[in-house]
C-alpha positions as CSV (number, residue, x, y, z in Angstrom):
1,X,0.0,0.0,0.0
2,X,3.2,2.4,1.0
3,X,4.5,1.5,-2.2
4,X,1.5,2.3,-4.2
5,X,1.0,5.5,-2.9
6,X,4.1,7.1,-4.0
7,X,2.9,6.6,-7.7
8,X,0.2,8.3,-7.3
9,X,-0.7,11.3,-9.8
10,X,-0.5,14.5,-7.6
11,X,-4.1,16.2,-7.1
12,X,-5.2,18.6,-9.0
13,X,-4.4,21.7,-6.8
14,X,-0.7,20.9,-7.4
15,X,-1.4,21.4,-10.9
16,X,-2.9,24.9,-10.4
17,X,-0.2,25.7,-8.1
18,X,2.2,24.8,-11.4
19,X,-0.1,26.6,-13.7
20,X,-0.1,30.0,-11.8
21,X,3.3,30.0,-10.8
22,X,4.1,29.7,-15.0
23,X,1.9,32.1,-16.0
24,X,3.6,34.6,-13.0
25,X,7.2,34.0,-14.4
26,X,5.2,34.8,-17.7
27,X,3.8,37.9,-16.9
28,X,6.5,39.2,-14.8
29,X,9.4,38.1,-18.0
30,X,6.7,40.3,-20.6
31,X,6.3,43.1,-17.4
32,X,10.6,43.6,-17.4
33,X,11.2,43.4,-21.5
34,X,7.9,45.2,-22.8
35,X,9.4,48.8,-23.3
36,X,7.8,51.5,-21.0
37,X,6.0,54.7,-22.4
38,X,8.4,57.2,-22.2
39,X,7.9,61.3,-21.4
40,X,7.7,62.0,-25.0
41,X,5.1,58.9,-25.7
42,X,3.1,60.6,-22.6
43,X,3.2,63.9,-24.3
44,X,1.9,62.5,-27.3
45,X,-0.5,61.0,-26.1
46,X,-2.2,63.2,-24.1
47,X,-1.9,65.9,-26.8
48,X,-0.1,68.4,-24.2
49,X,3.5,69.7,-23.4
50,X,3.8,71.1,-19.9
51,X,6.9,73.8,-19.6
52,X,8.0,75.2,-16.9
53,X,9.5,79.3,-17.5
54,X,9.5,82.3,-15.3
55,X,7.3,85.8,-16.2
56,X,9.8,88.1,-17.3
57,X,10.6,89.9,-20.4
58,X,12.4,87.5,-22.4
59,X,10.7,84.4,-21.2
60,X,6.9,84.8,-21.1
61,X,4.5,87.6,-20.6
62,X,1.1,88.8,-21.3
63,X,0.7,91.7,-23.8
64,X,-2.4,93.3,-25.2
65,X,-4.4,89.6,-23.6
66,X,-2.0,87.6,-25.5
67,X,1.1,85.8,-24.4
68,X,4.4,87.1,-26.0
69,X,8.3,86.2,-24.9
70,X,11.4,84.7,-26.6
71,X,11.1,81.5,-25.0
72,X,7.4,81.5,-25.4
73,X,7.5,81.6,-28.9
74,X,10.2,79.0,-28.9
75,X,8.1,76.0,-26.7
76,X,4.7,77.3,-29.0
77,X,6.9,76.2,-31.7
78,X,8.1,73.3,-30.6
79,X,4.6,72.3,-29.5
80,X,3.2,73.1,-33.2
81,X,6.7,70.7,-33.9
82,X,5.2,68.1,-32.0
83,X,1.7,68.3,-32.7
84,X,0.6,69.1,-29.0
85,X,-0.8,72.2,-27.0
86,X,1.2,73.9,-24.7
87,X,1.1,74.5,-21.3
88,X,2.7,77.0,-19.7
89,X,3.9,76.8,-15.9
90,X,5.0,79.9,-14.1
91,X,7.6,79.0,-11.5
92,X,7.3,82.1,-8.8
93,X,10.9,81.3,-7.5
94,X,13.9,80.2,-10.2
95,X,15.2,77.7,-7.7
96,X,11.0,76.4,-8.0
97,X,12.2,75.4,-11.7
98,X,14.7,71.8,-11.5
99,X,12.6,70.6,-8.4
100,X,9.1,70.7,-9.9
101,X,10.5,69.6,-13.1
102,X,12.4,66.6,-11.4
103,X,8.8,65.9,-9.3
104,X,7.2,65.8,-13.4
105,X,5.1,68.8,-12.7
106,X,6.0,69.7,-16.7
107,X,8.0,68.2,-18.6
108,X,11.1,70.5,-19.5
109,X,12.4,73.7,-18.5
110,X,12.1,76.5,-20.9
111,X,13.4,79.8,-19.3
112,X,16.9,81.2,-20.5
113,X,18.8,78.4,-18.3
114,X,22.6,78.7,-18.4
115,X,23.8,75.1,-18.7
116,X,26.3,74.7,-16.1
117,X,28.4,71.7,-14.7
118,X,26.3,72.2,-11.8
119,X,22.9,71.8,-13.3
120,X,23.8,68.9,-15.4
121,X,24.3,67.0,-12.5
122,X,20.7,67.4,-11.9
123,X,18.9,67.7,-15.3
124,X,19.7,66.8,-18.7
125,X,20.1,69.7,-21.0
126,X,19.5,70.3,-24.8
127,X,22.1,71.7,-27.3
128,X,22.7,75.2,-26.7
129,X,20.9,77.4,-28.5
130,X,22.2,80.1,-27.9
131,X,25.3,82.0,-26.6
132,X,25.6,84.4,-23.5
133,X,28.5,85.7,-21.9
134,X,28.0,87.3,-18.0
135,X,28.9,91.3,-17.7
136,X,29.2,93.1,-14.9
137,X,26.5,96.1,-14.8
138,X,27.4,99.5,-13.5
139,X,26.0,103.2,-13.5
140,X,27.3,104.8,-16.4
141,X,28.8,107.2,-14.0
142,X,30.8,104.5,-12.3
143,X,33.9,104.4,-14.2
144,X,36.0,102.6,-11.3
145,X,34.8,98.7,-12.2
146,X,35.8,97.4,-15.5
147,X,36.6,94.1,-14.6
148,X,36.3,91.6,-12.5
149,X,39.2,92.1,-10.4
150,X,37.7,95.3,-9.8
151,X,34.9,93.7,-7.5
152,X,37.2,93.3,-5.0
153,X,35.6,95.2,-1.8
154,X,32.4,95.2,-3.7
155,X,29.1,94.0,-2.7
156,X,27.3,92.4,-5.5
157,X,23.9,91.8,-5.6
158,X,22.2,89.2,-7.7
159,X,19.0,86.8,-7.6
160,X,19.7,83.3,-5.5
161,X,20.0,80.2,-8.1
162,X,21.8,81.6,-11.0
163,X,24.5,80.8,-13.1
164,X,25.5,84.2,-11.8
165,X,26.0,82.8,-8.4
166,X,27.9,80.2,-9.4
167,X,30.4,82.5,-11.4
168,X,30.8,84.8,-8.6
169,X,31.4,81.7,-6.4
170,X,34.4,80.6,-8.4
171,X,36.0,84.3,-8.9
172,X,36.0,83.8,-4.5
173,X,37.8,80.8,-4.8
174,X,40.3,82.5,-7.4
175,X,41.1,84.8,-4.5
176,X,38.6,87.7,-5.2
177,X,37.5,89.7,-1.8
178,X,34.0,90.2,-3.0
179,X,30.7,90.0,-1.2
180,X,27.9,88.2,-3.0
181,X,24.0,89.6,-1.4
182,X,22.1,87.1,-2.9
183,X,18.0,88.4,-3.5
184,X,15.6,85.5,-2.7
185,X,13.2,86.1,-6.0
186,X,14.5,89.8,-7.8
187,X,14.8,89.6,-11.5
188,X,17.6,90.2,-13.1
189,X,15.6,93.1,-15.0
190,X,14.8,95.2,-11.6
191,X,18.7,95.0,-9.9
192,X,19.4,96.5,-13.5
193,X,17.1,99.1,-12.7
194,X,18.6,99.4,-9.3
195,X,21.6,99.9,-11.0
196,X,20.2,102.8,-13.3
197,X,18.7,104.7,-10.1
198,X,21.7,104.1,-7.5
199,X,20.2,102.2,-5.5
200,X,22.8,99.1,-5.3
201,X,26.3,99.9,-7.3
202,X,27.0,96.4,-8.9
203,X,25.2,93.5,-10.3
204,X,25.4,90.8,-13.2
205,X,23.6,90.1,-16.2
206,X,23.7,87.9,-19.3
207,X,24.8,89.7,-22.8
208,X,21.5,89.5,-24.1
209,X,19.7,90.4,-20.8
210,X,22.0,93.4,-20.5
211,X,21.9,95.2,-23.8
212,X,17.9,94.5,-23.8
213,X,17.3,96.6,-20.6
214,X,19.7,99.2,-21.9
215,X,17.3,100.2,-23.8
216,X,15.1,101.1,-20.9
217,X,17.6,101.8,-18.4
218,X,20.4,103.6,-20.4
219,X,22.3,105.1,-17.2
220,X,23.1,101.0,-16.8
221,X,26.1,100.1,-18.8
222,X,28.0,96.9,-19.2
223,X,31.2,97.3,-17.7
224,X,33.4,94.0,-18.7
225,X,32.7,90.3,-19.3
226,X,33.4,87.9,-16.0
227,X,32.8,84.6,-17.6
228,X,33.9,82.9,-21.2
229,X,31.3,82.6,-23.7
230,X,27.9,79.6,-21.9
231,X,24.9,78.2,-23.8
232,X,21.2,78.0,-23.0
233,X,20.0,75.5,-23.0
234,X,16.3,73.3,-22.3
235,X,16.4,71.2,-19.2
236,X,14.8,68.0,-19.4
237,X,14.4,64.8,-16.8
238,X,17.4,62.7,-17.0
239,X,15.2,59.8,-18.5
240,X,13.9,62.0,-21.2
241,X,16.0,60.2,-23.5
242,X,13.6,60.7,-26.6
243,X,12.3,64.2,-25.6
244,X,15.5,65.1,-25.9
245,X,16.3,64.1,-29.0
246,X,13.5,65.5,-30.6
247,X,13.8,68.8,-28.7
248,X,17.4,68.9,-30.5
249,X,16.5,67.8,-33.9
250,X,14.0,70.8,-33.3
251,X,16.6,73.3,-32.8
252,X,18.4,71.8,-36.0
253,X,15.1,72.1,-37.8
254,X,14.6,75.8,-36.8
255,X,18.2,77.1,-37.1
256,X,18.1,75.5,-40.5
257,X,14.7,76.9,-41.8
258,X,15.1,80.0,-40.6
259,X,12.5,80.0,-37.9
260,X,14.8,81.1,-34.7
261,X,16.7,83.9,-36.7
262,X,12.2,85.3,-37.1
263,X,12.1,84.4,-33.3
264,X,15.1,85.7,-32.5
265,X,14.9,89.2,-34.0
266,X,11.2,89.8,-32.6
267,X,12.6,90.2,-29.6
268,X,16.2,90.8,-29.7
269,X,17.2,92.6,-33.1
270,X,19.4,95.1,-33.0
271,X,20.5,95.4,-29.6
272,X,23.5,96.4,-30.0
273,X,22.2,99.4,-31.4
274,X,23.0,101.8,-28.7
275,X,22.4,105.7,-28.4
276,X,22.8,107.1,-25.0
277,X,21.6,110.8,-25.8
278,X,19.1,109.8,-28.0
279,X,17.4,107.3,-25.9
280,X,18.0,109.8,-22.7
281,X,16.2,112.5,-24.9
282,X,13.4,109.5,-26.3
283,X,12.4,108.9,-22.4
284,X,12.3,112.0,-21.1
285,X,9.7,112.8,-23.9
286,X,8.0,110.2,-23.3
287,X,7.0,112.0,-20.2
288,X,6.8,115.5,-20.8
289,X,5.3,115.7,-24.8
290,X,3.8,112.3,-25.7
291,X,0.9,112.8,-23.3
292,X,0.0,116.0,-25.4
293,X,-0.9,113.7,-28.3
294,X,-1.7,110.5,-26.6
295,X,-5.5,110.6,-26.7
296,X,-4.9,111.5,-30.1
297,X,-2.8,108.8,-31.1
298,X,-4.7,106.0,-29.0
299,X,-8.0,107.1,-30.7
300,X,-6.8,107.2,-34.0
301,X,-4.5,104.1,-33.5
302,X,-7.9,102.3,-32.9
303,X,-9.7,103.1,-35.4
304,X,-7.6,102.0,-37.8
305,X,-6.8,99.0,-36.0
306,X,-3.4,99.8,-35.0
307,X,-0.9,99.7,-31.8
308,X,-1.0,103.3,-30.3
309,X,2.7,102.8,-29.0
310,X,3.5,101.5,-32.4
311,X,2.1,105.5,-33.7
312,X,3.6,106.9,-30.9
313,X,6.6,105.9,-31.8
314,X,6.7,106.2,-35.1
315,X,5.8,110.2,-34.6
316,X,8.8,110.3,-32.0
317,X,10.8,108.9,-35.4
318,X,9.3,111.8,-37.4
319,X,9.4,114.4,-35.5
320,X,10.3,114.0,-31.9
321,X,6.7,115.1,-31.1
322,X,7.1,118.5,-32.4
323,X,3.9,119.5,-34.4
324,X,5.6,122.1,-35.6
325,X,8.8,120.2,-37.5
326,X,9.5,120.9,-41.1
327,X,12.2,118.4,-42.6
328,X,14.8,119.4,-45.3
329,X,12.0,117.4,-47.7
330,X,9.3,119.3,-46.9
331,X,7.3,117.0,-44.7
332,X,5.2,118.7,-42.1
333,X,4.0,118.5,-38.6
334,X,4.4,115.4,-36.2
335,X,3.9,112.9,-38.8
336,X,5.7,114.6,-41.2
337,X,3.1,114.8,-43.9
338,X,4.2,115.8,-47.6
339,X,1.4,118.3,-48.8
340,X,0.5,116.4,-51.4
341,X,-0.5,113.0,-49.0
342,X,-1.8,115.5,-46.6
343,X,-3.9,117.2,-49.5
344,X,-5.1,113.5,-50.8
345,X,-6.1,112.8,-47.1
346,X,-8.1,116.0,-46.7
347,X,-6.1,117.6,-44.1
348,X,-6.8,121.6,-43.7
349,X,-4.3,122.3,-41.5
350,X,-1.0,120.4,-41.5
351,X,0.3,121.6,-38.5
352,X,-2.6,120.7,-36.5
353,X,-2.1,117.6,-34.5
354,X,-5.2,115.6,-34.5
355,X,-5.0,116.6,-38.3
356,X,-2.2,115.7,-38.8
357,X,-1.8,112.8,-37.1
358,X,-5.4,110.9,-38.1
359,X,-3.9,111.1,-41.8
360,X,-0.5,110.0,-41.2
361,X,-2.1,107.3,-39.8
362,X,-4.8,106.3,-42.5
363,X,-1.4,106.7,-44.6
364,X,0.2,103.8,-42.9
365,X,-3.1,101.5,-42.9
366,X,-3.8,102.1,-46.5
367,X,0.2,100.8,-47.4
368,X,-0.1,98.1,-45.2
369,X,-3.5,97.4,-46.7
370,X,-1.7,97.7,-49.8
371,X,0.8,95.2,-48.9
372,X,-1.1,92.4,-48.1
373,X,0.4,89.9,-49.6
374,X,3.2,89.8,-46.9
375,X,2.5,89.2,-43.0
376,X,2.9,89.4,-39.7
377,X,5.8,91.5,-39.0
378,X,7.5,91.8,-42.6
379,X,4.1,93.2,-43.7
380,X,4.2,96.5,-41.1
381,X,8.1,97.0,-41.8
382,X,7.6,97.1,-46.0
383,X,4.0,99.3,-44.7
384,X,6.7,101.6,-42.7
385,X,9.4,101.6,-44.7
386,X,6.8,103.1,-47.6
387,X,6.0,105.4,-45.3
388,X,9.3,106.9,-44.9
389,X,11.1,106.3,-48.7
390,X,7.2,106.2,-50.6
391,X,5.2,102.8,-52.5
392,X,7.2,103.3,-55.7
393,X,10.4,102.2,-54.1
394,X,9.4,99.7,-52.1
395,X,7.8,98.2,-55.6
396,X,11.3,98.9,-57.5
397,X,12.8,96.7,-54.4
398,X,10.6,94.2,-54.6
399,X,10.6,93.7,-58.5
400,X,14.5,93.8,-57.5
401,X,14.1,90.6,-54.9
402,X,12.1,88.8,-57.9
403,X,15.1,89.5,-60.4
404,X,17.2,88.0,-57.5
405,X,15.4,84.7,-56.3
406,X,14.1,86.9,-53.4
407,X,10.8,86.6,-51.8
408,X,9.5,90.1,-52.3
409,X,6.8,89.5,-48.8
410,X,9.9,89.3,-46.6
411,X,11.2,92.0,-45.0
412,X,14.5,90.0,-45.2
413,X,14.7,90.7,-48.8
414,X,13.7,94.3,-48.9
415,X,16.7,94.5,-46.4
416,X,19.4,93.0,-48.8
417,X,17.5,95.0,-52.1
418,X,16.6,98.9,-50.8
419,X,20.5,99.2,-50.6
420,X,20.9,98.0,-53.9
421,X,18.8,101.0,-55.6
422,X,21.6,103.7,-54.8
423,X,23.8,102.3,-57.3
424,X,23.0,103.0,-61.3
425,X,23.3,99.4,-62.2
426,X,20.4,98.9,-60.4
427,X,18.1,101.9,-59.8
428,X,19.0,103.0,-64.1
429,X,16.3,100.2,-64.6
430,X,13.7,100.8,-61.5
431,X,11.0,103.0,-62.6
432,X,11.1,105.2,-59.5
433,X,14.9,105.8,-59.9
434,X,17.5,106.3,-57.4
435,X,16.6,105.5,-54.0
436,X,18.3,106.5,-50.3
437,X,18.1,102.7,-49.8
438,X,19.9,102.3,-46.6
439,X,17.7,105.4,-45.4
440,X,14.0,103.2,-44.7
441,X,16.0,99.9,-43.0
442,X,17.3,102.3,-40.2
443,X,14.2,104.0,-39.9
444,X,12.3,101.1,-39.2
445,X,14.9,99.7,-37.0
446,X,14.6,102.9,-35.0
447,X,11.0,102.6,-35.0
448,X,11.2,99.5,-33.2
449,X,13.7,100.3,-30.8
450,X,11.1,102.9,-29.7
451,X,8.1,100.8,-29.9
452,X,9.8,97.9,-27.7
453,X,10.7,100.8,-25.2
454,X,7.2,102.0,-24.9
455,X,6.2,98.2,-24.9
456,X,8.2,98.0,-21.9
457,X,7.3,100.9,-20.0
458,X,3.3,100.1,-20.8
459,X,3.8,96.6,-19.3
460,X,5.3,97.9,-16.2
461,X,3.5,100.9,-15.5
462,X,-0.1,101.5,-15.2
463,X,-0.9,103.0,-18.5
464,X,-3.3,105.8,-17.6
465,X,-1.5,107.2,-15.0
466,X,1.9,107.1,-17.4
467,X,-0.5,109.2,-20.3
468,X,-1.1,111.9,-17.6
469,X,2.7,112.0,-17.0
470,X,2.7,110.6,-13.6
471,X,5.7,108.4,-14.0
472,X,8.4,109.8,-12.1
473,X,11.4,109.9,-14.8
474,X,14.4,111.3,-12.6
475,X,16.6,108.4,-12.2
476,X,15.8,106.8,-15.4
């Protein structure tokens, strides 16, 4: 009976014991080799990109209701790129940034990051996009610090966090007496105005940052680099493997079609355009004539659909809001009207402002009406540019781009053609003849100069009090 009981056939829940334990080893061998969905699979699949930037001027803001900022327009690309809508995150500190992207509350980081050796120890970075250098920022007045042995006995103040930090850091280490105050959540863009009104003597700044706020604080001068030439850079999770490649076969895409350059230039063209006296002289007037024309210009502006501060700024280009300015050609009042346009436009009174400045205005809108076969931005510089040089020219330049391969909607073209029609061998076979080509690029360079100024000053200040000249100008 022993003996026949050891061949017996095991019961059936030995069986199922067998069964489940395959299947586990199964399901757990499928579980380890079946490849996981990965942060860019995520993002595709719900549809939305989460990025994480800061609300400043060059990464994301709110203008006339709709959002506006270098790196803004760079994610809302790469989101069009991908196929997804964005999401923007505002981080209220800049040491907020690397944790909540590392806890996956977005997925990358999108706000003028310097990649550092620090950093990448933390996050994975794209390829630099582009190149910064860090100055030192001074009054203009403040002729003792040119360098950065010159800190020495210094107290520098700069925002907690930033590459700026680390920099100053190291030039310690390097023997440097200098005394870093580090400012829990100041941007960059206010110690620069601190700078401009005395307030603190010394802080630091990235190239780009720097000759940007120039332009709005122009007692605050760049004294001398302290650092060799850094990238930005997008920071990613370290397991965003295929994020990141996308993200940099995005920059190659962009860089290559021309894209960044258009991104680029909306925001940072021509920085490095720099008059002191003129732009002392432009903000000052800002204060004590432009609000003798503003409800003028605002009412006009809108009825012809139009930026006010782009008018305003364009009249400052004419004729430094004088109404009573004459130019060399004969152009009148403070949007320097010919007679004849002024005649055409019914204008009585030339040198009356509201005259004078409702037609100059249904000028503009009827050439960029005119022009409408161009857009966005290269459609109001060719509208401007006619303003200033007249149609005829700008039609000579663009049959000119079509001679040379050029598209004749792009601004870009008109840039590399206007020049052209100075010389016979070009303008002997234009129909409106010789032309001061260079003359209507650096007008409406200058325009824009102004218009980002008054952009500025609009999105700090509380507009209606800065129309009734309330804006204390002193220290600017």
């Amino acid at each position: 009976m022993a003996g026949n009981s050891l061949n017996k056939v095991p019961s059936l829940p030995v069986y199922l014991l067998i069964i489940i334990l395959y299947i586990s080893i199964c399901v757990l061998f499928v579980y380890k080799f079946t490849p996981k969905a990965t942060i860019l699979d995520n993002i595709l699949k719900t549809g939305k990109i989460k990025v994480i930037t800061r609300n400043n001027s060059h990464c994301y803001y709110i203008y006339r209701d709709q959002p506006m900022g270098f790196e803004y327009d760079l994610v809302n690309a790469f989101a069009d790129y991908l196929g997804v809508k964005l999401e923007i995150i505002i981080a209220e500190q800049w040491d907020e940034m690397i944790p909540a992207l590392m806890d996956g509350e977005g997925e990358l980081i999108a706000a003028s990051m310097t990649i550092t050796p620090k950093r990448k120890k933390q996050v994975a970075f794209s390829n630099g996009y582009m190149a910064i250098q860090q100055y030192i920022i001074v009054h203009r007045d403040n002729t003792g610090i040119k360098k950065a042995e010159d800190l020495a006995g210094k107290t520098v103040r700069i925002r907690k966090g930033t590459s700026y930090q680390e920099r100053l850091e190291a030039l310690k280490k390097d023997g440097i007496d200098l005394t870093i105050e580090l400012q829990d959540n100041t941007p960059t863009e206010e110690l620069i105005q601190q700078v401009a009104e005395k307030t603190i003597e010394v802080t630091v700044a990235d190239k780009n940052i720097a000759l940007l706020n120039r332009r709005y604080y122009p007692r605050a001068i760049l004294a001398g680099p302290i650092s060799e030439s850094e990238q930005l850079g997008w920071a990613l999770n370290v397991n965003g493997h295929k994020l990141l490649e996308r993200v940099n076969k995005f920059f190659h895409t962009i860089k290559k079609n021309g894209k960044f350059a258009e991104i680029y230039n909306k925001y940072y063209a021509h920085i490095d355009l720099f008059d002191y006296v003129d732009l002392r002289t432009y903000h000052q007037r800002l204060v004590t004539r432009l609000p003798l024309y503003s409800s003028i210009i605002q009412k006009a502006a809108k009825k012809h659909d139009l930026d006010w501060r782009l008018i305003a700024s364009q009249i400052y280009q004419e004729s430094h809001f004088d109404p009573e300015a004459i130019s060399y050609a004969e152009a009148h009042g403070l949007m320097q009207l010919s007679k004849s346009t002024a005649e055409s436009l019914g204008v009585e009174d030339i040198f009356d402002p509201e005259q004078n400045i409702n037609a100059g205005v249904q000028h503009l809108r009827n050439l960029y009406d005119f022009f409408n076969q161009a857009d966005g931005l290269d459609r109001l510089f060719i509208a401007l540019a006619a303003y200033n040089v007249g149609q005829g020219h700008i039609l000579d330049s663009r049959n000119l781009a079509r001679k040379m391969d050029l598209d004749p909607n792009k601004w870009s073209s008109m840039e590399k053609t206007l020049p052209l029609l100075r010389y016979q061998k070009y303008y002997k076979n234009a129909k409106y003849g010789y032309c001061r080509g260079k003359e209507p690029i650096n007008y409406v360079k200058q325009i824009m100069i102004y218009y980002d100024i008054l952009k500025r000053r609009s999105l700090v200040f509380n507009t209606d009090f800065y129309l009734h000249n309330t804006i204390p100008l002193s220290q600017e």
